[in-house]
TILO-811566 format. One record per residue (C-alpha): z, y, x; residue number from 1; residue in one letter. Coordinates in nm, 2 decimals, always signed. Example, Ala and Ser with C-alpha at 12.3 -4.5 7.8 and 13.67 -1.06 7.14 Angstrom:
# residues 2
{pz=+0.78; py=-0.45; px=+1.23; kedren=1; zapa=A}
{pz=+0.71; py=-0.11; px=+1.37; kedren=2; zapa=S}
//
This chain:
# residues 215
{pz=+1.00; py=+3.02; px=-0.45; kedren=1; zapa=X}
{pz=+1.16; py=+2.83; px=-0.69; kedren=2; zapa=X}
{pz=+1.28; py=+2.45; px=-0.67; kedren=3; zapa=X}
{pz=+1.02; py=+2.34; px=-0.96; kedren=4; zapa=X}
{pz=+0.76; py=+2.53; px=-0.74; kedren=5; zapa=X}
{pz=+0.86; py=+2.31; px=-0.39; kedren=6; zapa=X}
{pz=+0.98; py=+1.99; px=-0.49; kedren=7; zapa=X}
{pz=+0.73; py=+1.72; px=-0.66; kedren=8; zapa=X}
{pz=+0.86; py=+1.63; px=-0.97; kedren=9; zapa=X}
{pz=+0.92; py=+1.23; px=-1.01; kedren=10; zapa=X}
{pz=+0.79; py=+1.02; px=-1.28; kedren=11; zapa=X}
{pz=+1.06; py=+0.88; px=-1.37; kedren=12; zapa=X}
{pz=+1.39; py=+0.77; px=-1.22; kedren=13; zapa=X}
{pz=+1.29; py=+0.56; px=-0.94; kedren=14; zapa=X}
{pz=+0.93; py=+0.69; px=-0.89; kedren=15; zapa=X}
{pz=+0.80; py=+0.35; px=-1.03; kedren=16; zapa=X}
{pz=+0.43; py=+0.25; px=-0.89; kedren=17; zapa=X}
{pz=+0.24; py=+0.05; px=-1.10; kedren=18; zapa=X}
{pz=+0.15; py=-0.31; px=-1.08; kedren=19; zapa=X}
{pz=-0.14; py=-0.55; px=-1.29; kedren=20; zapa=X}
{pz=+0.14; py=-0.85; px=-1.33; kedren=21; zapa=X}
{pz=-0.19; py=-1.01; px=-1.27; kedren=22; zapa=X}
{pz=-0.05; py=-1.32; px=-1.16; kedren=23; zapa=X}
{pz=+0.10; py=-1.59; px=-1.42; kedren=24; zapa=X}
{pz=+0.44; py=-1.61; px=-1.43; kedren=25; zapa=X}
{pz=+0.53; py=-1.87; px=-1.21; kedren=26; zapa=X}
{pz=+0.91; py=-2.06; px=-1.31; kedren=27; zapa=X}
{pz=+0.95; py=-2.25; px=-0.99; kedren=28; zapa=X}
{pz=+0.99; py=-2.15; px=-0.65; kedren=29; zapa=X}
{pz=+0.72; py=-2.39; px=-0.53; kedren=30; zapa=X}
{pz=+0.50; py=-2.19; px=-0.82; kedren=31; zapa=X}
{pz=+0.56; py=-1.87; px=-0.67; kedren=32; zapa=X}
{pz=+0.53; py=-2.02; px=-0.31; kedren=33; zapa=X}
{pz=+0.16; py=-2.17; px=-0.43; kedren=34; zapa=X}
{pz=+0.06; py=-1.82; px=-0.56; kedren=35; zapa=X}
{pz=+0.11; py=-1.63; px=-0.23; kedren=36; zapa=X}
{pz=-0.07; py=-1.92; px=-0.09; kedren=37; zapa=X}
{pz=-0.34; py=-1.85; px=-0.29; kedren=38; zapa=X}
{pz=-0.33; py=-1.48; px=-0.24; kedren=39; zapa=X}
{pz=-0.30; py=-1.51; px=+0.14; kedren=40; zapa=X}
{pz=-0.62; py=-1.74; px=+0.13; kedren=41; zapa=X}
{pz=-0.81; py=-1.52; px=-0.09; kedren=42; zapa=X}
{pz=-0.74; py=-1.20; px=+0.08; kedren=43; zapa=X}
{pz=-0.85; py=-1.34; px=+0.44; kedren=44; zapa=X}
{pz=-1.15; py=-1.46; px=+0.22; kedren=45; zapa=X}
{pz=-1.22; py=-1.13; px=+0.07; kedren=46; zapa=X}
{pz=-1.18; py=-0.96; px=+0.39; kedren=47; zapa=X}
{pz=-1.40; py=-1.18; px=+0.60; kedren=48; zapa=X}
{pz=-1.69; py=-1.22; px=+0.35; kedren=49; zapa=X}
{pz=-1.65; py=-0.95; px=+0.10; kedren=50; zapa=X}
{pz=-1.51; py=-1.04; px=-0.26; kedren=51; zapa=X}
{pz=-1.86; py=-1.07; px=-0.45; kedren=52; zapa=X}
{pz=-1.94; py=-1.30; px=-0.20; kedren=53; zapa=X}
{pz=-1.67; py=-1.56; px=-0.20; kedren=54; zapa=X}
{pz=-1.58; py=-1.81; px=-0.50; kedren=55; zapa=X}
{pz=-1.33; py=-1.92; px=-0.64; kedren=56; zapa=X}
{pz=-1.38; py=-2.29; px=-0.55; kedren=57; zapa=X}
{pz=-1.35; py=-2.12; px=-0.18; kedren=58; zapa=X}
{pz=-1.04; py=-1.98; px=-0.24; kedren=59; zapa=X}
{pz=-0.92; py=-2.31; px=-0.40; kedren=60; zapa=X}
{pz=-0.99; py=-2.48; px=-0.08; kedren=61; zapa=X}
{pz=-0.84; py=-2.25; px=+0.15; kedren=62; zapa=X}
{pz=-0.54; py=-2.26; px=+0.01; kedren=63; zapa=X}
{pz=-0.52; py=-2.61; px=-0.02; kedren=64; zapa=X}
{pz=-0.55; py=-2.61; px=-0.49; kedren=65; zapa=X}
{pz=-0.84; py=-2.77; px=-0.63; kedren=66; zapa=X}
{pz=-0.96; py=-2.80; px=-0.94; kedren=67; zapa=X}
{pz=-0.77; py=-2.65; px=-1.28; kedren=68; zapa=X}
{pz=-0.44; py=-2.59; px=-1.03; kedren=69; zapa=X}
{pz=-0.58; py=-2.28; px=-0.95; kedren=70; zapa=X}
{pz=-0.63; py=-2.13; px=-1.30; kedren=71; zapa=X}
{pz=-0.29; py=-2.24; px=-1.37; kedren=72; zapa=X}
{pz=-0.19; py=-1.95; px=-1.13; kedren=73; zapa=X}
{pz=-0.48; py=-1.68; px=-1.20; kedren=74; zapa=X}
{pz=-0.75; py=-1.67; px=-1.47; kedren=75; zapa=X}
{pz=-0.99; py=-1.59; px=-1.23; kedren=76; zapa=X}
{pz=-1.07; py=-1.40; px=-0.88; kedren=77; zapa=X}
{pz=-1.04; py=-1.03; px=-1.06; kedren=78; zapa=X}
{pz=-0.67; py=-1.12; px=-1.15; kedren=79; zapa=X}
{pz=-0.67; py=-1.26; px=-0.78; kedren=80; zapa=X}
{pz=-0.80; py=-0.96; px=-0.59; kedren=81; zapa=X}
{pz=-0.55; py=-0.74; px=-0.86; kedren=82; zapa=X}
{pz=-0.28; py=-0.92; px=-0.70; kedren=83; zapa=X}
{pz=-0.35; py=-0.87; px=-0.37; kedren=84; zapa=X}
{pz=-0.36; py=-0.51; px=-0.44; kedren=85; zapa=X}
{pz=-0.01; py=-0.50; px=-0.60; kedren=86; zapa=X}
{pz=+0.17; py=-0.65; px=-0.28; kedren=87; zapa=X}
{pz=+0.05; py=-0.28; px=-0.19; kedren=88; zapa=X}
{pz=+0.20; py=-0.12; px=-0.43; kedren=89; zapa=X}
{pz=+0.53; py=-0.35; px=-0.43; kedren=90; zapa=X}
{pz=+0.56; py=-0.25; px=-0.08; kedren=91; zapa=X}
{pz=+0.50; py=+0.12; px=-0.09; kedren=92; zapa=X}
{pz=+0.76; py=+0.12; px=-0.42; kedren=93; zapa=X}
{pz=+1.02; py=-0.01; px=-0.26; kedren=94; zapa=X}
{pz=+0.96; py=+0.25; px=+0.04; kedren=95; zapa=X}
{pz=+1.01; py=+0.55; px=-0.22; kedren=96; zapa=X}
{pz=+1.28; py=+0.38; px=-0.37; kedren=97; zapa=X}
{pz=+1.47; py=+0.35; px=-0.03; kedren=98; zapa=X}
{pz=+1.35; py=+0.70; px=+0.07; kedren=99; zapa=X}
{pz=+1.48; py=+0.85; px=-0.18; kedren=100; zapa=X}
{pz=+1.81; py=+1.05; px=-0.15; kedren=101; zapa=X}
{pz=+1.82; py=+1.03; px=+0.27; kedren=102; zapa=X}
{pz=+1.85; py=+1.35; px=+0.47; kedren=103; zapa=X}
{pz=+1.46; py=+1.41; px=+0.58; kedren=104; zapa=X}
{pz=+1.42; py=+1.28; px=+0.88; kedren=105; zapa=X}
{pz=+1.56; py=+0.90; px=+0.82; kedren=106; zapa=X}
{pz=+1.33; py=+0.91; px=+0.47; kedren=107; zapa=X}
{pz=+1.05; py=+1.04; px=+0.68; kedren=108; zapa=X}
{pz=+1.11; py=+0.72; px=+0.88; kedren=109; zapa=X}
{pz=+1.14; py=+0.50; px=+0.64; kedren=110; zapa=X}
{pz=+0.78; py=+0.61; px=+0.49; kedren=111; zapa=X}
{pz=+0.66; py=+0.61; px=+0.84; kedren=112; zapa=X}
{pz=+0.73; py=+0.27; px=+0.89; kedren=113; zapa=X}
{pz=+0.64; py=+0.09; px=+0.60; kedren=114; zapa=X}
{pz=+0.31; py=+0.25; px=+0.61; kedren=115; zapa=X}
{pz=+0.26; py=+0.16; px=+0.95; kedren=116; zapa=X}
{pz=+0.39; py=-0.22; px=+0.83; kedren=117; zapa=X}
{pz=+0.10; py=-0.21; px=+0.58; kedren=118; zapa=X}
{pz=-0.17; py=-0.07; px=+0.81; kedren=119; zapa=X}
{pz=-0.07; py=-0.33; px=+1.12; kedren=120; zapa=X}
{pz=+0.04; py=-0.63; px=+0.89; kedren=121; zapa=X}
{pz=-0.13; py=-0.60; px=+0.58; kedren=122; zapa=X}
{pz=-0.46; py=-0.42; px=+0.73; kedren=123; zapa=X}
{pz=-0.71; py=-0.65; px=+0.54; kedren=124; zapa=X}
{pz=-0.55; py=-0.56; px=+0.17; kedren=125; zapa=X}
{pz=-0.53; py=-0.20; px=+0.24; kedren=126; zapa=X}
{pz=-0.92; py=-0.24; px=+0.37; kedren=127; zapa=X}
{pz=-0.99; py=-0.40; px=+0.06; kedren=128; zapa=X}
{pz=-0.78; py=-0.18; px=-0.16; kedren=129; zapa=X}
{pz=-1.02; py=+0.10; px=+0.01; kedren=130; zapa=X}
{pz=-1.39; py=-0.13; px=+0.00; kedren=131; zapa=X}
{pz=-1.31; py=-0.30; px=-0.37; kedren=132; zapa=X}
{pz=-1.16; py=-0.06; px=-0.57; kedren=133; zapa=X}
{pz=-1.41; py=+0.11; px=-0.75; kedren=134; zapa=X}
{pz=-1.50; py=-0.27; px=-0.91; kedren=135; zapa=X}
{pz=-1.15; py=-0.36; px=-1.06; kedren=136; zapa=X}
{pz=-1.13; py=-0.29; px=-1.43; kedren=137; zapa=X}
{pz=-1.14; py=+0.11; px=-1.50; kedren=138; zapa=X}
{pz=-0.77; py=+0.11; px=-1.65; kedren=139; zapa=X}
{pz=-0.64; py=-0.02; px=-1.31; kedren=140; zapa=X}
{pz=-0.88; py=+0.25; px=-1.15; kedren=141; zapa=X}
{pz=-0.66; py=+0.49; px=-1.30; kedren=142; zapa=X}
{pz=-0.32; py=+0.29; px=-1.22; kedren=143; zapa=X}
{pz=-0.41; py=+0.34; px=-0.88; kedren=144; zapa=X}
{pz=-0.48; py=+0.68; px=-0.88; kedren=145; zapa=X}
{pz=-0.15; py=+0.77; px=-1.05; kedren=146; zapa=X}
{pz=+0.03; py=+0.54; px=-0.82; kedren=147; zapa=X}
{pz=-0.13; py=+0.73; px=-0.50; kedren=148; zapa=X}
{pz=+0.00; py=+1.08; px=-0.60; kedren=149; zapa=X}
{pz=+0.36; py=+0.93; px=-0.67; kedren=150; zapa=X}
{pz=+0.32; py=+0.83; px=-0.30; kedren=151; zapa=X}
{pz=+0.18; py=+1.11; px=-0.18; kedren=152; zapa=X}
{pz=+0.45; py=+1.30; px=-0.36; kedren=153; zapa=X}
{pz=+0.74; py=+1.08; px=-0.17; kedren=154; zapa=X}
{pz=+0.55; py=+1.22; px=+0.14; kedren=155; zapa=X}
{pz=+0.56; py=+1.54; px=+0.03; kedren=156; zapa=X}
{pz=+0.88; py=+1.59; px=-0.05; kedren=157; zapa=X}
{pz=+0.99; py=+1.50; px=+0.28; kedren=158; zapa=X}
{pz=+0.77; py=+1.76; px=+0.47; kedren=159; zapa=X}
{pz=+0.86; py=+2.02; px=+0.22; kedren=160; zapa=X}
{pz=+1.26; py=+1.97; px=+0.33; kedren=161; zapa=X}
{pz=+1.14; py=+1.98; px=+0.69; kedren=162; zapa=X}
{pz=+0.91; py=+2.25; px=+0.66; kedren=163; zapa=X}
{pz=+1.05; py=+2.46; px=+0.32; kedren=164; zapa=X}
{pz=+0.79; py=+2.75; px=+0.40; kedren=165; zapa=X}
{pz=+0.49; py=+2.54; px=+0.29; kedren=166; zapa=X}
{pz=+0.35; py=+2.57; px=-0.08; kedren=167; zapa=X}
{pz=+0.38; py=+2.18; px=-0.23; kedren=168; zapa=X}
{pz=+0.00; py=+2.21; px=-0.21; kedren=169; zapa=X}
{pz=+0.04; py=+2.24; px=+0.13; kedren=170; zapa=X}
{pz=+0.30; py=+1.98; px=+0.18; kedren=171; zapa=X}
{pz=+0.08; py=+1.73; px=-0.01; kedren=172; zapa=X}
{pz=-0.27; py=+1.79; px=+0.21; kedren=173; zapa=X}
{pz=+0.02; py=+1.70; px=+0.53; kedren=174; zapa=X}
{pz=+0.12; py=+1.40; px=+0.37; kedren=175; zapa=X}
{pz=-0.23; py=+1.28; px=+0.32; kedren=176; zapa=X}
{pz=-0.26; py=+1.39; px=+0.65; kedren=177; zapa=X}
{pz=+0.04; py=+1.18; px=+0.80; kedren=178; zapa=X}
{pz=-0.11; py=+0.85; px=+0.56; kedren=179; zapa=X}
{pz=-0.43; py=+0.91; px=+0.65; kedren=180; zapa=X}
{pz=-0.34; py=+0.94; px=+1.02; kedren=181; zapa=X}
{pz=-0.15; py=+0.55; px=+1.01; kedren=182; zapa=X}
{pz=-0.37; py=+0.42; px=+0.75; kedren=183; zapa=X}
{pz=-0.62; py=+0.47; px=+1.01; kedren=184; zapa=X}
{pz=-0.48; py=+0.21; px=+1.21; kedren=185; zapa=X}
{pz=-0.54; py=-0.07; px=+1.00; kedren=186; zapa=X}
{pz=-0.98; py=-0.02; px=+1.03; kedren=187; zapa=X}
{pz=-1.17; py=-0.27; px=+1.22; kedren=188; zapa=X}
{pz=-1.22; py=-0.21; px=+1.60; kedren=189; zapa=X}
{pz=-0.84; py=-0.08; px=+1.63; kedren=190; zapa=X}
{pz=-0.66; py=-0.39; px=+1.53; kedren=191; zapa=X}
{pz=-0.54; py=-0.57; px=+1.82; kedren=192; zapa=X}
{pz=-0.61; py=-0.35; px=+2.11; kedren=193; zapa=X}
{pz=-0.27; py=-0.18; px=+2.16; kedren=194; zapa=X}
{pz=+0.08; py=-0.43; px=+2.15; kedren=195; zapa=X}
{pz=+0.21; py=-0.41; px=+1.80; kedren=196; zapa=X}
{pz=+0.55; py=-0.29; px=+1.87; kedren=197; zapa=X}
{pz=+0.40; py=+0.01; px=+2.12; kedren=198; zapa=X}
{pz=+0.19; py=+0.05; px=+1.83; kedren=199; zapa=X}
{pz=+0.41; py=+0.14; px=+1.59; kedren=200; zapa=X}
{pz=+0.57; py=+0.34; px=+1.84; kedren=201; zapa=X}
{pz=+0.28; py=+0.55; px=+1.91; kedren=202; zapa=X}
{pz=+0.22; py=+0.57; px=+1.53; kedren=203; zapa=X}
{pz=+0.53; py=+0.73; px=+1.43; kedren=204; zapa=X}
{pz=+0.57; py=+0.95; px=+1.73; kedren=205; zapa=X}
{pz=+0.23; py=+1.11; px=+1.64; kedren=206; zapa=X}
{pz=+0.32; py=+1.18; px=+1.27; kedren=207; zapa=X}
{pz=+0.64; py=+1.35; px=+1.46; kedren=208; zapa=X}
{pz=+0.43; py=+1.57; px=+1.70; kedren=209; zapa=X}
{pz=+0.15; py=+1.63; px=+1.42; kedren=210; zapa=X}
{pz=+0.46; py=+1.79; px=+1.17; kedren=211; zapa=X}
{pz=+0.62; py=+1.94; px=+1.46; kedren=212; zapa=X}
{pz=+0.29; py=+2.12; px=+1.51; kedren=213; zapa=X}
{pz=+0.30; py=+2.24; px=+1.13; kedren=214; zapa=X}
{pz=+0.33; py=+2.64; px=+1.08; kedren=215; zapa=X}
//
């Protein structure tokens, strides 16, 4: 089998994901500090009450901006709820970038980890990325979907250097597998029950047993 039939092919150099820039470029520190503000009190918001359901005088208060401070930041809660979605995507970017080019089993880590980091520390935005997707503007829609597969491709081409016998079909229904396995982590009812660090512990040695148990 040839390499062009194992190995996903990249988009581009550093197998980019895709963000909204939905957030106004903000010149100052104390700028940038008042956006995540506002996106950490709008995502707890979102989570808690749903996004159709919560304001954007809410999410003014929350996070401590009233009045025209907050459009200064976002013209309104779509470009909000975008940007709580693209500290997704900023996250998983930087775990292809950092990925890429390690022997297998310290990239498979690396992927491990950071997706257990976004189920067990950012569980509400990947919940919402999963519950509120299908309302964001269509071209987004899309965004997402090509920024899933470039994942799902980093994922891939790790199993397929562990396990060279499977078909990069194959390899990509085990990364799903592996993602959906620790995303799995971050529903409602899980949270909280087990210590974080044994947590992430048990996470990653079940991704281990579940491709050790690939044939």
């Amino acid at each position: 089998m040839s390499a062009s039939q194992t190995r996903p092919a990249a988009q581009d150099e550093s197998y980019g994901l895709e963000s909204s820039e939905a957030a106004r470029e903000a010149p100052t520190a104390r700028g940038r500090q008042r956006q995540e503000q506002i996106i950490e009190a709008a995502t707890q918001l979102f989570h808690l009450q749903g996004f159709h359901a919560t304001s954007m005088d809410e999410i003014g208060t929350a996070a401590g901006i009233t009045g025209p401070g907050l459009y200064r930041h976002f013209s309104s809660k779509d470009d909000i709820l975008l940007a709580v979605f693209d500290r997704i995507w900023d996250l998983l970017r930087d775990a292809i970038e950092r990925s890429a080019g390690l022997e297998p089993g310290a990239a498979l880590d690396v992927l491990i980890d950071t997706h257990t980091t976004l189920a067990l520390d950012q569980g509400a935005e990947l919940m919402l990325l999963v519950r509120e997707l299908r309302y964001v503007p269509e071209y987004y829609q899309r965004a997402a979907e090509r920024n899933d597969a470039r994942y799902t491709d980093a994922w891939a081409e790790v199993v397929i250097k562990l396990h060279p016998e499977l078909s990069l079909d194959e390899a990509r229904a085990v990364g799903r597998g592996l993602i959906g396995l620790v995303g799995s982590a971050a529903r409602e009812g899980s949270m909280g029950l087990v210590a974080k660090s044994h947590h992430r512990q048990l996470l990653r040695q079940m991704c281990r047993a579940s491709l050790q148990g690939v044939e």
